[in-house]
C-alpha positions in Angstrom: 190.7 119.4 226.8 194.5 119.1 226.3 196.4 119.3 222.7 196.7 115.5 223.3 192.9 114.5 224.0 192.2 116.4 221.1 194.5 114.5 218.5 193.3 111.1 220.2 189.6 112.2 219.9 190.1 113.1 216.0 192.0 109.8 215.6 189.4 107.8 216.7 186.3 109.9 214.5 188.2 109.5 211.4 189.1 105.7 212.0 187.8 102.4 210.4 188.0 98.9 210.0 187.2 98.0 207.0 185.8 94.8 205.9 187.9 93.0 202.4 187.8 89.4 200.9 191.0 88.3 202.5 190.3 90.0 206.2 189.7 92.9 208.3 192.2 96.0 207.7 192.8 99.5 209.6 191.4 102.0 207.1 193.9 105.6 207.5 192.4 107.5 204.7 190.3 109.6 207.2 193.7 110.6 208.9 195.1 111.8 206.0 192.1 113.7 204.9 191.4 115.9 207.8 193.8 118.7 207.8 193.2 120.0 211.5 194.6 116.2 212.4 197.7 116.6 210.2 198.9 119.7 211.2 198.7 118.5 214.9 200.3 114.9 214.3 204.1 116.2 214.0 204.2 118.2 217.4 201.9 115.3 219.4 204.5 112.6 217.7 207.5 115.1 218.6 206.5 115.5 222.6 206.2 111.3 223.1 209.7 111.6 223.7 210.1 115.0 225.3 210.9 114.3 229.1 208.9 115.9 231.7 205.9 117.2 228.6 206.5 119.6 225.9 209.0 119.2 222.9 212.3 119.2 224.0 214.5 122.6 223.1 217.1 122.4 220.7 220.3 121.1 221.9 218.5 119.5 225.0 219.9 116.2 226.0 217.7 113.3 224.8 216.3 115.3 222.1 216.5 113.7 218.7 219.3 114.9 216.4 216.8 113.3 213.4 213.9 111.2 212.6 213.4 108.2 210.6 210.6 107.3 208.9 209.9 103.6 207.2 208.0 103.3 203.6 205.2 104.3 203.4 203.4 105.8 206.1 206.9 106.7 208.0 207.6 108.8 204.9 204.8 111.1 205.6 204.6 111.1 209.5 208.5 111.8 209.6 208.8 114.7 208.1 205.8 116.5 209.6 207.7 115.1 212.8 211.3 116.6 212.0 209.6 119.8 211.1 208.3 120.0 214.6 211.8 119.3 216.5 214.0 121.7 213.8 216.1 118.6 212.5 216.3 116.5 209.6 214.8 113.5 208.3 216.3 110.0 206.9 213.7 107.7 205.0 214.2 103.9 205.7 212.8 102.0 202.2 212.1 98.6 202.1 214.4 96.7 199.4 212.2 95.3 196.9 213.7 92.6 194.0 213.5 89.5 192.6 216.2 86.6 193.0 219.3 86.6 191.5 218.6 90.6 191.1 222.0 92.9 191.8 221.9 95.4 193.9 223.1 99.2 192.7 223.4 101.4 195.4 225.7 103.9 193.7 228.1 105.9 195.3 226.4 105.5 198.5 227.2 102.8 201.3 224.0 101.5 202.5 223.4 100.3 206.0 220.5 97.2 206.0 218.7 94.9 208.3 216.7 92.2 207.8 213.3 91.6 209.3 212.4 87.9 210.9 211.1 85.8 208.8 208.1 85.1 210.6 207.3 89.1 210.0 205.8 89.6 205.9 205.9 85.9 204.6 209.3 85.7 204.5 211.2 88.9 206.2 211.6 92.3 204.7 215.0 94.2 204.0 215.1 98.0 205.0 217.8 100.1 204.1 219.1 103.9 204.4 222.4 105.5 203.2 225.2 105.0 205.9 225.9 108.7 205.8 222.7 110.1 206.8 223.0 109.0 210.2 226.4 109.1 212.6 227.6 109.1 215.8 226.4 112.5 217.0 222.7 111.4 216.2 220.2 110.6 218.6 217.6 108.4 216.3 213.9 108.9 216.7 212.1 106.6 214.4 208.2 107.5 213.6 205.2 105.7 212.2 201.8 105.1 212.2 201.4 101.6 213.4 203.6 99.2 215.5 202.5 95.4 216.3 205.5 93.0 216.5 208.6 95.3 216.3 210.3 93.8 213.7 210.4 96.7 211.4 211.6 99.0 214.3 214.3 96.8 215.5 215.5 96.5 211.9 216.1 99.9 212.3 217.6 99.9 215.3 220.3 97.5 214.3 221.1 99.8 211.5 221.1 102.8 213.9 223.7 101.1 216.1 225.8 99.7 213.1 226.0 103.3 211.9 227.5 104.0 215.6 224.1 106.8 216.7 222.1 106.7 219.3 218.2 105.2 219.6 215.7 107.7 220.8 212.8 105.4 220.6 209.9 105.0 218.1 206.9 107.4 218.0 203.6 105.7 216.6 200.1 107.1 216.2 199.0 103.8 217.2 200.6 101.1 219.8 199.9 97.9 219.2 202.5 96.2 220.6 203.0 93.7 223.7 205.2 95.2 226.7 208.4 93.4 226.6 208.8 95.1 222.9 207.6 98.7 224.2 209.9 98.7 226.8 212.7 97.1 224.9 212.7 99.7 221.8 211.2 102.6 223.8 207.8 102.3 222.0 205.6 105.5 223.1 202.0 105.9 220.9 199.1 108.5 220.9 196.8 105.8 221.1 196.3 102.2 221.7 194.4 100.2 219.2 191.9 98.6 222.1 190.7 102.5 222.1 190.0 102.8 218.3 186.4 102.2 217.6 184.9 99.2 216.3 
């Protein structure tokens, strides 16, 4: 059994769906728990990308220069991801406030991008410090989920204003239709029609 099978097997064991009042969610928590799983998410993440199999050496072209990561899940999967490939990691929050609310960013430009509206009610407004990414960098954005896009080609459109390059997304699981796989350079572990229930 390859490195790979054996991540996708554990994924699916310590799945769920869980059952609440207001519908059906994906229930994590078993991912998290199982330590074997976590210390082999980064590298299986890392080689999605790598051309040909295998995590691509340092200074390889195509390799990522840094990863992303969105709130919340992105902020655990990203680093364990970056520590893999030897390179940093830039988290992408989601702007929360209320009308009328003015924005302090400090002494730091920030770079932001608006979700569709049709994504979250409403749209959603991520946001990273301009100089955490530049021209030099090759983006790789990771996370655990990915169904519309909308989050990832928010950060896309940040990644280009800040003048880097777009690796692709990494996601433990692909949910997504094909036009938006091949469009942001979606690669997953595993689809959701292969986790149980």
């Amino acid at each position: 059994m390859t490195d790979r099978q054996r991540v996708v097997r554990r994924l699916q064991e310590t799945f769920a769906w869980r059952d609440t009042p207001v519908g059906e969610f994906a229930d994590l928590s078993g991912w998290w728990r199982d330590p074997e799983l976590l210390r082999m998410l980064g590298p299986s993440l890392a080689e999605l990308h790598a051309e040909g199999g295998g995590t691509p050496a340092p200074g390889a072209p195509g390799r990522p220069t840094v990863v992303a990561g969105i709130e919340t899940r992105g902020l655990v999967l990203g680093p364990l991801t970056a520590l893999h490939l030897g390179v940093g990691f830039v988290e992408v929050r989601k702007e929360y406030g209320t009308a009328g609310e003015v924005r302090r960013d400090g002494d730091d430009a920030m770079l932001r991008a608006q979700t569709p509206p049709d994504y979250q009610d409403g749209g959603l407004t991520l946001m990273a410090p301009r100089r955490l990414f530049g021209p030099q960098d090759r983006v790789l954005l990771v996370d655990e989920w990915i169904e519309s896009g909308a989050q990832a080609n928010a950060v896309r459109r940040m990644v280009a204003e800040a003048g880097a390059e777009w690796a692709g997304v990494a996601v433990i699981v692909d949910a997504c239709e094909p036009r938006v796989r091949e469009r942001l350079a979606v690669r997953g572990l595993v689809a959701e029609a292969d986790l149980p229930g």
